[in-house]
TORKOL-4160 file (C-alpha; in steps of 0.2 Angstrom, whole numbers, padded with zeros to 4 digits, m for minus):
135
<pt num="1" X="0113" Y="m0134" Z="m0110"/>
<pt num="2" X="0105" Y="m0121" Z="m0121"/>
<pt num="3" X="0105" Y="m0104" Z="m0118"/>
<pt num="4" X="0084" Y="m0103" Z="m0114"/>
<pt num="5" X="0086" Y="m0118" Z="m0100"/>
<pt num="6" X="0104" Y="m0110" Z="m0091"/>
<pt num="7" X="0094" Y="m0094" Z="m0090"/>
<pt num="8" X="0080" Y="m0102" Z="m0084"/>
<pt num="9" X="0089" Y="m0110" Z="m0071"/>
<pt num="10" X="0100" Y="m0095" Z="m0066"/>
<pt num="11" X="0080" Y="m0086" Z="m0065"/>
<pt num="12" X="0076" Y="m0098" Z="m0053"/>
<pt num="13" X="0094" Y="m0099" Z="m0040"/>
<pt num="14" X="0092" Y="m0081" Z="m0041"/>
<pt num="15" X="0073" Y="m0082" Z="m0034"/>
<pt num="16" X="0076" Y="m0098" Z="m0023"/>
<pt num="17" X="0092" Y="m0085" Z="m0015"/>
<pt num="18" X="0080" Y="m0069" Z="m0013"/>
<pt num="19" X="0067" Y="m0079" Z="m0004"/>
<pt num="20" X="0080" Y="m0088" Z="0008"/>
<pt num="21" X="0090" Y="m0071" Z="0013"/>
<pt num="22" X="0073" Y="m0062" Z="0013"/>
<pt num="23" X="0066" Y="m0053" Z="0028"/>
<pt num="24" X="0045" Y="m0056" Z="0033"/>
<pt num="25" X="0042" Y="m0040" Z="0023"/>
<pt num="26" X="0055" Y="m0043" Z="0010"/>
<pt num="27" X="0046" Y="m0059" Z="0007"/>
<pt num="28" X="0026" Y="m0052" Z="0007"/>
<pt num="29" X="0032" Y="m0041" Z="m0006"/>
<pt num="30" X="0040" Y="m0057" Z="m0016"/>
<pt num="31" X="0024" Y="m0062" Z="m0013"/>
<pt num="32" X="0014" Y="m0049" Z="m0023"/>
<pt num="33" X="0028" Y="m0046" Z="m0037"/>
<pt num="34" X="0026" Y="m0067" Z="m0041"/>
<pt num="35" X="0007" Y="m0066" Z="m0039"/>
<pt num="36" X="0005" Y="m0050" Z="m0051"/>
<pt num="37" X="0019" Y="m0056" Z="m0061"/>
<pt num="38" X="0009" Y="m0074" Z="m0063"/>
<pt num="39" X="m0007" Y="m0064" Z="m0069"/>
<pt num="40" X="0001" Y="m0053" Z="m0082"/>
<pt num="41" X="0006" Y="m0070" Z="m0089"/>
<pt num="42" X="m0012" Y="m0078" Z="m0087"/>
<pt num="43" X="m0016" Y="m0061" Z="m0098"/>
<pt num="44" X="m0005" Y="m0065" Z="m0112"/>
<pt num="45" X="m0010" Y="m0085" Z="m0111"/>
<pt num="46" X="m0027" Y="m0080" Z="m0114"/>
<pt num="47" X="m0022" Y="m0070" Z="m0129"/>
<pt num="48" X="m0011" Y="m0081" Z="m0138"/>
<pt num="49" X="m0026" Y="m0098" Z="m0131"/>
<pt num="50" X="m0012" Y="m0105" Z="m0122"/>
<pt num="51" X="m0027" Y="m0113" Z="m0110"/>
<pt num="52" X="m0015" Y="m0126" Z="m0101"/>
<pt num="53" X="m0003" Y="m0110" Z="m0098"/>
<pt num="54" X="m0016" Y="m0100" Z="m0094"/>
<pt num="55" X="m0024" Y="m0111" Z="m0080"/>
<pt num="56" X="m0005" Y="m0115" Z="m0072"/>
<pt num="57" X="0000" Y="m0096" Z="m0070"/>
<pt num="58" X="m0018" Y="m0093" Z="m0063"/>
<pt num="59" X="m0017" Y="m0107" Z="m0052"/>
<pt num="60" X="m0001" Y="m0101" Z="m0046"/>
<pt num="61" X="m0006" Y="m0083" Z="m0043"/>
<pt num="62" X="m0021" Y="m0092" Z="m0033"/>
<pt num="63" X="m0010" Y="m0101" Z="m0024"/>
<pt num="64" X="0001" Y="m0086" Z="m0018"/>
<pt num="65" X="m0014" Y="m0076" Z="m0013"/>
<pt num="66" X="m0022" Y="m0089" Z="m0003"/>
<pt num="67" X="m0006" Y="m0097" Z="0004"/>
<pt num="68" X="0004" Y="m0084" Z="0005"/>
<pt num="69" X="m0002" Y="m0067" Z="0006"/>
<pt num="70" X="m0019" Y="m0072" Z="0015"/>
<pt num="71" X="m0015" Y="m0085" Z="0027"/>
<pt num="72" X="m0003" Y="m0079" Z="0038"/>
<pt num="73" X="m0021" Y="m0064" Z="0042"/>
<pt num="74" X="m0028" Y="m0079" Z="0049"/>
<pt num="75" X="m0019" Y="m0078" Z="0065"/>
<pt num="76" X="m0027" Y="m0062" Z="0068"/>
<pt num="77" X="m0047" Y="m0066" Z="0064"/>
<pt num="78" X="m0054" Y="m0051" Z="0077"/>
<pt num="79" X="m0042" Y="m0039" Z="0070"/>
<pt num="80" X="m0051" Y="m0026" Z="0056"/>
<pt num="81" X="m0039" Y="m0025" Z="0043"/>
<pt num="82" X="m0035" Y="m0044" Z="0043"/>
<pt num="83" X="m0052" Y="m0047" Z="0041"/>
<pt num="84" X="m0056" Y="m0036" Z="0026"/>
<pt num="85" X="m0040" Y="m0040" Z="0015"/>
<pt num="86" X="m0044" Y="m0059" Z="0019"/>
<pt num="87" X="m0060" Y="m0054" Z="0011"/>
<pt num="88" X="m0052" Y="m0044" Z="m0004"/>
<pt num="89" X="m0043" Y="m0059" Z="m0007"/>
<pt num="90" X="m0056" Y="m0071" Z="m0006"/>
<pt num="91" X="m0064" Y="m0058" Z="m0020"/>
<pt num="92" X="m0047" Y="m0058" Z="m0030"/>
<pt num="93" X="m0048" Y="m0078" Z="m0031"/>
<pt num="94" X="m0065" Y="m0078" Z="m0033"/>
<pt num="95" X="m0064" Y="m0068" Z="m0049"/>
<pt num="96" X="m0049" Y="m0078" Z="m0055"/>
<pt num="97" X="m0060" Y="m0093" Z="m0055"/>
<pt num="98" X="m0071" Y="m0084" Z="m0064"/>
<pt num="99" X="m0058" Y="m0078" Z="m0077"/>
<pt num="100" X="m0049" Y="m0097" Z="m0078"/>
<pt num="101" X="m0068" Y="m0104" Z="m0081"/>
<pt num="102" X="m0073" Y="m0089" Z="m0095"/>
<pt num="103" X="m0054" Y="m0084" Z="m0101"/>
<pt num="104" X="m0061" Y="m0066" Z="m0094"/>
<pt num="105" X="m0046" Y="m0054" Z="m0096"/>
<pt num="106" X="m0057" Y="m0042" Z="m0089"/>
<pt num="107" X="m0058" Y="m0051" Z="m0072"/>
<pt num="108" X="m0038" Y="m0055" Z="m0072"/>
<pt num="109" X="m0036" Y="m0034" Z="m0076"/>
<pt num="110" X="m0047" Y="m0032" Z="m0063"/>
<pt num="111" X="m0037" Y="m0043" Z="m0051"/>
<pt num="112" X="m0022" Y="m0036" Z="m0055"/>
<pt num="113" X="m0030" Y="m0019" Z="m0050"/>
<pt num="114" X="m0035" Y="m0024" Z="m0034"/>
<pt num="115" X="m0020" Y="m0032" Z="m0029"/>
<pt num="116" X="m0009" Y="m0019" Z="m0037"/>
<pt num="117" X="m0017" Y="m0008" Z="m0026"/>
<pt num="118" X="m0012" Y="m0019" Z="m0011"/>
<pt num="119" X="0005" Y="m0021" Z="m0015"/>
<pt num="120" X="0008" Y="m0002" Z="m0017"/>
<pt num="121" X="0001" Y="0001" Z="m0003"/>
<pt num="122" X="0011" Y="m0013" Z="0008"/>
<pt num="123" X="0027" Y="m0005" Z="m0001"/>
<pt num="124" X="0022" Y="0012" Z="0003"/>
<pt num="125" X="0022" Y="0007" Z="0020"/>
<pt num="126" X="0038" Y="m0003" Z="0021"/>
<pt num="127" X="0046" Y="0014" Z="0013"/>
<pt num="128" X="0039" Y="0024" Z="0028"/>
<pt num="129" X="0045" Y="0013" Z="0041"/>
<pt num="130" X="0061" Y="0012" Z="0034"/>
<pt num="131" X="0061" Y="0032" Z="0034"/>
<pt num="132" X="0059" Y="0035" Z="0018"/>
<pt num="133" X="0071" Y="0026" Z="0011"/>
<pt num="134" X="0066" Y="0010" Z="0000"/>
<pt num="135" X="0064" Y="m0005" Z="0008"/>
């Protein structure tokens, strides 16, 4: 096994292990870190016109917004906030179809702007209710 594929694999135990001993919040905020994570990639893919790259890690930043970070607000369609950040990530999709279809880096910044924002915000709040310690 070379170096490159036994780091790989020990990348991958060590996510598979996060997510399986992770809390609910523990695991929204795995959530964002893969998604923003998945977008800085799609940036540099776009760079180096890597498309097939490119269109994986936007895919799979798609599918952690939609599938992960969004879904769950479904079960709570009367409720305000659930309401808007399902439409803030029907936006950030949105304009990650757009980027995939015109490698617009500009539309991935602004993705990772938006949902940067969300994620600092979720783990401001998840340092509050933990009294200020980090979550």
């Amino acid at each position: 096994m070379n170096t490159m594929t036994g780091a790989n694999a020990y990348a991958r135990v060590s996510v598979e292990s996060a997510v399986l001993s992770a809390g609910q919040a523990q695991l929204t905020t795995l959530l964002f870190d893969g998604a923003l994570s998945a977008l800085a990639c799609a940036r540099l893919y776009i760079g180096n016109g890597d498309i097939a790259a490119r269109g994986r890690n936007l895919s799979k930043a798609m599918d952690i917004i939609d599938n992960g970070l969004k879904r769950p607000l479904l079960d709570w369609p009367e409720d305000p906030l659930a309401q808007q950040l399902t439409a803030l990530y029907d936006y950030v999709i949105f304009r990650l179809l757009q980027a995939n279809l015109h490698q617009d880096i500009a539309a991935i910044s602004e993705a990772e702007t938006l949902l940067g924002d969300i994620a600092s915000g979720w783990k401001e709040s998840l340092r509050i209710a933990s009294g200020g310690n980090e979550p």
